[in-house]
C-alpha positions as CSV (number, residue, x, y, z in Angstrom):
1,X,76.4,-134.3,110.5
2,X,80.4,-134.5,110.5
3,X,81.4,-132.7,113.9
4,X,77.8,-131.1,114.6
5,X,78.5,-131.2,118.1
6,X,81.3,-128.4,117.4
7,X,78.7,-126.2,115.6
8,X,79.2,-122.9,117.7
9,X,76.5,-120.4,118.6
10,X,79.3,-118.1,118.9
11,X,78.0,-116.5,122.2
12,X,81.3,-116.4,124.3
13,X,82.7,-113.9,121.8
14,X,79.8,-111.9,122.4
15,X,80.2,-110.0,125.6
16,X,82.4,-106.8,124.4
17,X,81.2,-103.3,124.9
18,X,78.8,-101.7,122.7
19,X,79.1,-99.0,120.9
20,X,75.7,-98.3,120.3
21,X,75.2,-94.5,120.1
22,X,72.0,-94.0,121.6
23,X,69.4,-91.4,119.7
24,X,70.1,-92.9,116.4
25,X,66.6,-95.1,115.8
26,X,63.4,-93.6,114.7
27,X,61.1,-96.8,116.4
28,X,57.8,-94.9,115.7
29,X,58.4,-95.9,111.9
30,X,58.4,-99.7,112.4
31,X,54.9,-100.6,111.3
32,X,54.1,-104.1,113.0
33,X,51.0,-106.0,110.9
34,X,49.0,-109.1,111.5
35,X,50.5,-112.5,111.5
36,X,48.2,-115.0,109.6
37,X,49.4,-117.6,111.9
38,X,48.3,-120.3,114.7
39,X,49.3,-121.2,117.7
40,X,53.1,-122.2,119.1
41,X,54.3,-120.8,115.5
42,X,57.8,-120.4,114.0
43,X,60.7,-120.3,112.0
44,X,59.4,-117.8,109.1
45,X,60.4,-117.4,106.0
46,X,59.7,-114.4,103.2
47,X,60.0,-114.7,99.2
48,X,59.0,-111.6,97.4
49,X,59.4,-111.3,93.5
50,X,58.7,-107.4,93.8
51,X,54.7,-108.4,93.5
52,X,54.2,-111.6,94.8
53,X,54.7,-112.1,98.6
54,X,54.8,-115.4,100.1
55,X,55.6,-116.6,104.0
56,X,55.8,-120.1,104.8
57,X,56.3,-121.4,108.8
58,X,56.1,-124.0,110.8
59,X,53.1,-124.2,114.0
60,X,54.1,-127.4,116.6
61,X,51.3,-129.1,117.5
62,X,52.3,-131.7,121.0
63,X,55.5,-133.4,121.3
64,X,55.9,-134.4,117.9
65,X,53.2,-133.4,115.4
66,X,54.8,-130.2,113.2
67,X,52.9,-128.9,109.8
68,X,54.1,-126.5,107.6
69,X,51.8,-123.6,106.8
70,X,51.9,-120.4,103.9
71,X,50.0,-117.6,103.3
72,X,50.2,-114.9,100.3
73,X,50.4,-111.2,100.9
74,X,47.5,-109.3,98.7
75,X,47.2,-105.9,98.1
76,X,49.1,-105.1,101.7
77,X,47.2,-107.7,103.4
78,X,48.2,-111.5,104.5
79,X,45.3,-114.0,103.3
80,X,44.2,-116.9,105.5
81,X,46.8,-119.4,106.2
82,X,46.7,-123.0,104.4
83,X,48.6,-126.5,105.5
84,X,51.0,-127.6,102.5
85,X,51.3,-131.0,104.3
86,X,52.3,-132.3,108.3
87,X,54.4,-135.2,109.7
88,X,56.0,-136.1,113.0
89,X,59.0,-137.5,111.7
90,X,60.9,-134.0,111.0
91,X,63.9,-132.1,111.6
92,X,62.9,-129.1,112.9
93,X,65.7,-126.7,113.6
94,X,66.5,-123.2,114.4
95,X,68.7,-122.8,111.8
96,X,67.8,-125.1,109.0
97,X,64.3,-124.3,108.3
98,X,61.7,-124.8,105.6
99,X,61.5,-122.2,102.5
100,X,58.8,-121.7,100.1
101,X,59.3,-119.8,96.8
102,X,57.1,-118.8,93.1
103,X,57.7,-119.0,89.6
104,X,55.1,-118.1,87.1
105,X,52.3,-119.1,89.8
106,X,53.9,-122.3,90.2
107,X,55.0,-122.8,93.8
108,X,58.1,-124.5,95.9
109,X,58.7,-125.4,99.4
110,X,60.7,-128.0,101.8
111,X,60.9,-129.8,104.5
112,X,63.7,-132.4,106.2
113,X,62.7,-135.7,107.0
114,X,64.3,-138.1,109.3
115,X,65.9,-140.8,107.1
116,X,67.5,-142.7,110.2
117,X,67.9,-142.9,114.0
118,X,70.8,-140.5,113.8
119,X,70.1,-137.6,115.3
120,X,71.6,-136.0,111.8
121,X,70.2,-138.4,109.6
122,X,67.7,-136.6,107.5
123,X,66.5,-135.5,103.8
124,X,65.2,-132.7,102.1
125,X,62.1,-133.8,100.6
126,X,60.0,-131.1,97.9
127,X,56.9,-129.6,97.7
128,X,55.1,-128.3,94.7
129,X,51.6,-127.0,94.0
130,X,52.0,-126.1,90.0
131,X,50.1,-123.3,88.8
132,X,47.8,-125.9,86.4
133,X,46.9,-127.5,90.1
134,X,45.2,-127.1,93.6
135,X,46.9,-129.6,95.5
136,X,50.2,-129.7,96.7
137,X,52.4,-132.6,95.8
138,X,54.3,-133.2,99.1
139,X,57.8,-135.4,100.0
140,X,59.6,-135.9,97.1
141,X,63.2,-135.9,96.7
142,X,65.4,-133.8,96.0
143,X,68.5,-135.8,96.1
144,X,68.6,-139.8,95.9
145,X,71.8,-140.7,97.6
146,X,70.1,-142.9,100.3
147,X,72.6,-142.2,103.0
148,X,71.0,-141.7,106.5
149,X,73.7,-138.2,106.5
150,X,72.7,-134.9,106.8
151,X,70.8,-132.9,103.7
152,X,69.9,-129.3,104.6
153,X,70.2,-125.2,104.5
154,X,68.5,-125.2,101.3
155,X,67.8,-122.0,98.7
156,X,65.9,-122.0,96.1
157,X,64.7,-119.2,93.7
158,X,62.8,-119.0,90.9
159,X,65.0,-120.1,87.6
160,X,63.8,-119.9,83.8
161,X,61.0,-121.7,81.6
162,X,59.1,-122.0,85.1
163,X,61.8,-123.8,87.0
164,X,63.3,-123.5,90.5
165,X,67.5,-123.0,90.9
166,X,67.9,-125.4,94.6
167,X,71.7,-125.7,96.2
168,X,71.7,-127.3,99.8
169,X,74.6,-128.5,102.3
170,X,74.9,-132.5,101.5
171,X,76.6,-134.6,104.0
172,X,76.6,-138.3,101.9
173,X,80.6,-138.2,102.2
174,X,80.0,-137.7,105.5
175,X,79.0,-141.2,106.1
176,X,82.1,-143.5,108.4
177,X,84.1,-145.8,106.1
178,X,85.4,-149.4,107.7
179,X,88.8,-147.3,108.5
180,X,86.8,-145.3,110.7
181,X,87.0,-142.0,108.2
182,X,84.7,-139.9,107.0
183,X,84.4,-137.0,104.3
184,X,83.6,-133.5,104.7
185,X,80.1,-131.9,104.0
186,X,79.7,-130.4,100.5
187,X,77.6,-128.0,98.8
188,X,75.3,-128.8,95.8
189,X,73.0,-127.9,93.2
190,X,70.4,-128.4,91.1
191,X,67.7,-127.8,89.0
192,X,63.5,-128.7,89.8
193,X,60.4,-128.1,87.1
194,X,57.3,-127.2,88.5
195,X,56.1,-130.5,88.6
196,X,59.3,-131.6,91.0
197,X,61.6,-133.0,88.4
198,X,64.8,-132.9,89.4
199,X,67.8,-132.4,86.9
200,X,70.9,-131.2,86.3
201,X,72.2,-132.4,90.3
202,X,76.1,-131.0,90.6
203,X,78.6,-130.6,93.3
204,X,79.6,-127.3,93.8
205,X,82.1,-127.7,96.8
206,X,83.8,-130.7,97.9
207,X,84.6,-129.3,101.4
208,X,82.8,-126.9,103.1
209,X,81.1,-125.8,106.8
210,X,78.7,-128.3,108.0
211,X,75.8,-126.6,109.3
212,X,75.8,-122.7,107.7
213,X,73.1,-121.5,105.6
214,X,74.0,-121.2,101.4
215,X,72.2,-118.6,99.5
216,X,71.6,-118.2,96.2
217,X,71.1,-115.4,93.3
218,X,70.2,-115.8,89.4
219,X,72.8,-113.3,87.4
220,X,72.6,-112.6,83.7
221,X,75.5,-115.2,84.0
222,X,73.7,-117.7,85.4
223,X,73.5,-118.7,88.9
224,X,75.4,-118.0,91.8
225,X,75.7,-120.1,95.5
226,X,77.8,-118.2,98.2
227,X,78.1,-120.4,101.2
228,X,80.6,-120.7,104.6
229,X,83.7,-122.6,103.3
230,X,86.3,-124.7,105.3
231,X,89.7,-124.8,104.7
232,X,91.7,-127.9,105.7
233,X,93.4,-125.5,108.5
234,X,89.9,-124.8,109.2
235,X,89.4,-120.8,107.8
236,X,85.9,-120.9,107.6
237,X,85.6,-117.7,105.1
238,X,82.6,-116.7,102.6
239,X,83.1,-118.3,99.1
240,X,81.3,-118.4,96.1
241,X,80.7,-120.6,93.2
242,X,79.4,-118.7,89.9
243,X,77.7,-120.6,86.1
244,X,79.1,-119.1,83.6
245,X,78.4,-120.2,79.7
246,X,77.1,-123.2,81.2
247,X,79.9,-124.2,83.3
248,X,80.7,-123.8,87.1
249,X,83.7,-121.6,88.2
250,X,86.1,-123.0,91.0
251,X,85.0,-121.8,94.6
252,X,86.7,-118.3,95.3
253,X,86.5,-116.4,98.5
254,X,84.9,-113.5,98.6
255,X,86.7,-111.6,101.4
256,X,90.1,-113.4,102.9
257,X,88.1,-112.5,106.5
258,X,90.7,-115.8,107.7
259,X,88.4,-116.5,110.6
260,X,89.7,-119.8,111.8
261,X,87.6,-122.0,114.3
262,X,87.2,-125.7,114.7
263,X,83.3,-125.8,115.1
264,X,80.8,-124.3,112.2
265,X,79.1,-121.2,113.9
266,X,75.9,-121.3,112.3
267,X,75.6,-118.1,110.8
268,X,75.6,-118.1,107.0
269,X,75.7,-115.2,105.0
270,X,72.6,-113.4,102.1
271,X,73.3,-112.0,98.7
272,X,70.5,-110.2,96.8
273,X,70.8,-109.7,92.7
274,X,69.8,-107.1,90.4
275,X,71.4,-108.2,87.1
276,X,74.7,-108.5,87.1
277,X,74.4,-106.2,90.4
278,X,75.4,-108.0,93.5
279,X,75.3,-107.2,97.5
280,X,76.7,-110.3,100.3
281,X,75.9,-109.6,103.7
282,X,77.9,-111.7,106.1
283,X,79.4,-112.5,109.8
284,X,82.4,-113.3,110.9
285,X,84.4,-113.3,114.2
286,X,88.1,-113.6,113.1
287,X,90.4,-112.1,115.6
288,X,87.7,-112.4,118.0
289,X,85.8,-109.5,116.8
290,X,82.0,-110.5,115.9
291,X,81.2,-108.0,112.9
292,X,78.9,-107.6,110.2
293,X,80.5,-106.7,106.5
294,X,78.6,-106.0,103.3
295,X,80.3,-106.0,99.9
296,X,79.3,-105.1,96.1
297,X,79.6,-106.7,93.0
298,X,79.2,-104.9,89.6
299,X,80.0,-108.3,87.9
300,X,78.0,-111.0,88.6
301,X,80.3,-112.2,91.7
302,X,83.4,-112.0,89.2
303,X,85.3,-109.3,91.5
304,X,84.2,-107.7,94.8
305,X,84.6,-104.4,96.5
306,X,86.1,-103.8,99.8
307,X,83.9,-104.8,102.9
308,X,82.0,-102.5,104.4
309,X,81.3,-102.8,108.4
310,X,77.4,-102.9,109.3
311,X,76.9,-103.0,112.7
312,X,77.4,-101.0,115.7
313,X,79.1,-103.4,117.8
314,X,78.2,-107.0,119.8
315,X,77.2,-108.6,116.4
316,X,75.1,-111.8,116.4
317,X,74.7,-111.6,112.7
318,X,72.1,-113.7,111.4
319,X,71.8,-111.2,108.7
320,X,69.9,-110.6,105.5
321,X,70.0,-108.0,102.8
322,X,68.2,-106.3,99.5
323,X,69.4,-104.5,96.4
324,X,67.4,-101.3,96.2
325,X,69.4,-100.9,93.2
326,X,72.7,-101.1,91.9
327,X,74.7,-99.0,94.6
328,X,72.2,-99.1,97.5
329,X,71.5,-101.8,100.1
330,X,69.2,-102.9,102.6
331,X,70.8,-105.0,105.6
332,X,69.2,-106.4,108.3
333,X,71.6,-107.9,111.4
334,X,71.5,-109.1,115.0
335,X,73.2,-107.6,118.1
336,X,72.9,-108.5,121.3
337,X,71.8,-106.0,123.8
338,X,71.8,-106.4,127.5
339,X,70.1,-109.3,128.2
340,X,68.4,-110.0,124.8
341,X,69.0,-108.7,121.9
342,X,67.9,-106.5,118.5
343,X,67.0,-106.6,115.6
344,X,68.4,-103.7,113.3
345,X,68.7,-102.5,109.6
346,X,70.3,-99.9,107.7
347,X,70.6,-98.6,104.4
348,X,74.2,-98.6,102.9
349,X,75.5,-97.2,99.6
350,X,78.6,-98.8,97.7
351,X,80.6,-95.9,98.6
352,X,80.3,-96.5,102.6
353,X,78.0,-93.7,103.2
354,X,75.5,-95.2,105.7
355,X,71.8,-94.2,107.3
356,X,71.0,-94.0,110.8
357,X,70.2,-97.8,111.8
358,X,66.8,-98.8,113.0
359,X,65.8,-100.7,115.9
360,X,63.0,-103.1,114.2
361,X,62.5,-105.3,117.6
362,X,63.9,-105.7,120.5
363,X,63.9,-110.0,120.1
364,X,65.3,-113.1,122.6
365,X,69.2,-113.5,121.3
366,X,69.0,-116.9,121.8
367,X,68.5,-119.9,119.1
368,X,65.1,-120.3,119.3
369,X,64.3,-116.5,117.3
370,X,66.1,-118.1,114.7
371,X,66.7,-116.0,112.2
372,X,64.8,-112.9,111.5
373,X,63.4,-112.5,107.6
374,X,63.5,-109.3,105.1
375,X,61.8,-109.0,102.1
376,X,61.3,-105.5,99.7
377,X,57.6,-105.2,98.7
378,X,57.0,-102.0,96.3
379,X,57.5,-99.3,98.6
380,X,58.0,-101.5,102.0
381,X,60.6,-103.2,103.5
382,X,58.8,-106.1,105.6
383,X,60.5,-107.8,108.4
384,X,59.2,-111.8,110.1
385,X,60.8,-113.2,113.0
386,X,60.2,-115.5,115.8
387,X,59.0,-113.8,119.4
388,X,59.7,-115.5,122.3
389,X,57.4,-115.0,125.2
390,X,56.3,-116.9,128.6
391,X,58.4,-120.2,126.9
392,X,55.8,-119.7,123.7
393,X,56.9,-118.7,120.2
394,X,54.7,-116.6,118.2
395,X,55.3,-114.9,114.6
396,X,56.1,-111.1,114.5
397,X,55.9,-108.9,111.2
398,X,56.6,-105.3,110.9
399,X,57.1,-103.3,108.1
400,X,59.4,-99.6,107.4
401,X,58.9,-97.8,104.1
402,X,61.8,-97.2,101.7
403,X,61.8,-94.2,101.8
404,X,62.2,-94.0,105.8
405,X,65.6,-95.3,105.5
């Protein structure tokens, strides 16, 4: 990766006052559940069409030896865990983890795979198990650009006629030339079938943050990827790229936050959809001031309301968020807290008008919780994140019900 070394857990910017007001989190009303997991387990991630839940993780086995495990979420309960595939030549990361979505019973996930010595040389290689089939089909390609670079911080989600919508951070201009130069990471896209096919593979973004998570929505537009971009003075703001009749629009920012610093800080931000309904949950830490905003679209991502602060002070971020409906949000963030930190969410309206934030967990504030997972689920807003314990990790899920926001 171009400059990884820089890529800043943004923890010196931390340590200002809180501003917590005490008294305003109703803990009895966090429901933990079950994990269907193993031993030494981690990085979690949710997909929930509304009916359909799915969680996919990762459980180390030794030094080397990771496999990547999902379960599916029936009638309130989690069903036995099952292996998709394992290998001991992966990039397991904090912050770059695998994802597994659906479409029409047909299913998607990820993994990176070392393609070199480099400690940033890897791919993102494809999983499907179609809904005709009972076996996965494991590590195949998603790009084909064959430079031992950096390919990650993929989203997926499900796409017409049975197809997936993928965009993920590509770093094959990041590769040294003979002068010594090298190109800046860019964002792409593309589309898979159920059977893995990939098509339609477009550059998005010619120059953006090297290691910050994308995310993606399907408008009745077309799709949208919101992502960290990187100015040549290095304003590392939220942009967004938008299809519309086909064609991709030019990256815009979403809110001029102008937060300039030299390293990525590995903290992208979450949109959620409903129609042409948007909400973007982000973090930012210009002026020195770690904050989560929140901002609506009635558009499609065309034009954007004003942002709208989230937390209560000492922001991590690592956020997520969900579209109850077209004025009313879900948004789950970090903050650190003494020695560790928490994991809170809150409801929001379009107008401002916020509810009393909930403590979900108190959680370890350091990289290896990675970041914490939301998903709406009928009546229930479920939370997943990593729990970090006597030097073990082990998945946590909890769940609050809509209506106790």
């Amino acid at each position: 990766m171009q400059n990884h070394s820089s890529c800043l857990p943004v923890v010196l910017i931390l340590l200002l006052t809180s501003c917590v007001q005490p008294g305003k989190s109703i803990v009895e009303e966090v429901n933990y559940v079950d994990a269907p997991v193993g031993k030494n387990s981690s990085l979690p991630y949710l997909f929930s069409n509304g009916e359909k839940v799915f969680m996919s993780w990762v459980e180390n086995s030794g030094d080397t030896l990771t496999s990547l495990q999902y379960a599916e979420m029936k009638e309130g309960k989690w069903q036995a865990s099952r292996e998709i595939l394992q290998g001991d030549d992966w990039f397991v990361n904090w912050a770059d983890f695998p994802m597994i979505t659906e479409n029409n019973g047909n299913l998607l996930s990820h993994v990176l795979k070392k393609s070199a010595a480099g400690t940033y040389s890897y791919d993102v290689k494809l999983n499907v198990l179609p809904a005709t089939s009972t076996k996965w089909e494991t590590d195949m390609p998603l790009h084909t650009d064959g430079t031992p670079t950096e390919h990650g911080f993929v989203s997926a989600v499900p796409y017409k006629d049975s197809s997936f919508f993928v965009t993920w951070l590509d770093g094959r201009n990041t590769l040294e030339k003979e002068d010594g130069s090298r190109g800046a990471m860019t964002v792409r896209a593309a589309l898979v079938s159920a059977m893995g096919e990939v098509s339609m593979d477009t550059i998005l973004d010619n120059r953006t943050c090297d290691c910050c998570q994308t995310t993606a929505a399907i408008t009745r537009n077309g799709p949208i990827v919101i992502y960290r971009d990187r100015s040549e003075e290095e304003i590392r703001d939220m942009s967004i790229v938008r299809q519309v009749a086909g064609k991709w629009t030019a990256p815009k920012t979403i809110y001029q936050d102008n937060w300039l610093i030299k390293g990525c800080p590995v903290n992208g931000p979450k949109v959620a959809s409903l129609g042409n309904n948007l909400a973007v949950a982000w973090f930012t830490a210009a002026t020195d001031v770690p904050k989560v905003n929140l901002v609506f679209s009635k558009d499609g991502g065309e034009h954007f309301g004003s942002p709208i602060p989230v937390d209560e002070g000492n922001a991590i971020g690592r956020v997520d968020v969900l579209l109850l409906d077209a004025n009313t949000a879900i948004v789950s963030w970090m903050e650190s807290k003494d020695s560790g930190a928490q994991l809170k969410a809150l409801k929001i309206a379009s107008t401002g008008k916020k509810s009393d934030y909930k403590i979900i967990a108190q959680i370890d504030g350091s990289r290896k919780t990675g970041f914490p997972q939301m998903e709406l689920v009928k009546d229930k807003v479920y939370f997943a994140w990593t729990d970090i314990a006597k030097g073990t990790s082990a998945i946590k899920i909890a769940y609050v019900l809509v209506e106790q926001f």
